[in-house]
C-alpha positions, 0 to 999 in steps of 0.5 A: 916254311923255309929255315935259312941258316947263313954262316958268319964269313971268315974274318980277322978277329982282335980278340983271336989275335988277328986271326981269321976266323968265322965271325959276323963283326969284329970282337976287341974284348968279351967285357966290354961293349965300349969297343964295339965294331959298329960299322961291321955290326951294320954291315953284318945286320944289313946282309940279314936284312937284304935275305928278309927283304928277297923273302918279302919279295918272294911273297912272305909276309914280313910278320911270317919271318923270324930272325934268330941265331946263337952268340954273335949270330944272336946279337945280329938277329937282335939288332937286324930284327929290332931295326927292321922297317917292316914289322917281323914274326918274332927274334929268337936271341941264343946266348947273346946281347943286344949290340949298340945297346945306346941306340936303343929304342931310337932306332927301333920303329916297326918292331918296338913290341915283336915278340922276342925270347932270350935263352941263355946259360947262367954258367956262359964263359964267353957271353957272361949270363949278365949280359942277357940279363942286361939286354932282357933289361934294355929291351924292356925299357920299350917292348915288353915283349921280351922273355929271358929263360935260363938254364943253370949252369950251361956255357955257352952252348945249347941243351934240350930244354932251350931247344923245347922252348924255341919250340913252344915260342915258335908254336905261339905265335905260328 
């Protein structure tokens, strides 16, 4: 199969002082979700949804395609995934959280129970170990589907074990 791996474009980013850095959605603060850029969320999961759609023309399945990524990459692949109109292989969360939690599960239709696996450092600086936690707890409200693994004392970051584990959950369900 192919991997495509897409990077997030250059934008200005509140909490970098404005500055332009690679990012898929603006971020006002690491804290709190009651800020978030909505309209750049969307936009950034309706491009991750355009590249699933030109696979699914291309002849993929969409249950052949899996959506995945790592912090802010993670959460796109979360909300693109779980709004998805077709129903998908699976979602591979990495250090990240379910952004526009409060839409959930109402805006989720074809993938209320995709297989989904949630890796993330208990020692995570920038997206607090909590936050997985509470995005495992939300998903499981309407998919139980869901398995967060964690790894003691990893920041933000990957190490061999999570990547064995991507490993083994890709393997199930291929």
């Amino acid at each position: 199969g192919e991997v495509y791996l897409p990077n997030a474009p250059s934008i200005p980013v509140t909490i970098n002082m404005g500055m332009r850095m690679p990012a898929w959605y603006d971020i006002a603060s690491l804290s709190e979700f009651d800020s978030e850029d909505e309209t750049g969320i969307k936009k950034s999961a309706e491009y991750v949804k355009q590249l699933i759609a030109t696979e699914e023309e291309n002849g993929i399945p969409s249950n052949k395609i899996f959506v995945g990524g790592f912090s802010q990459g993670g959460a796109v692949a979360l909300y693109s995934g779980l709004t998805y109109k077709n129903k998908l292989g699976g979602i591979i969360g990495l250090s990240c959280y379910l952004p526009l939690h409060r839409q959930f599960p109402v805006s989720c239709t074809a993938n209320k129970d995709i297989p989904i696996v949630l890796c993330h450092g208990t020692g995570d600086p920038v997206v607090n170990y909590r936050f997985g936690e509470m995005t495992c707890t939300k998903i499981k409200l309407f998919n139980n589907n869901v398995e967060l693994k964690s790894y003691p004392g990893m920041g933000h970051t990957q190490c061999a074990e999570e990547l064995g584990d991507i490993k083994r959950f890709l393997n199930k369900l291929c």
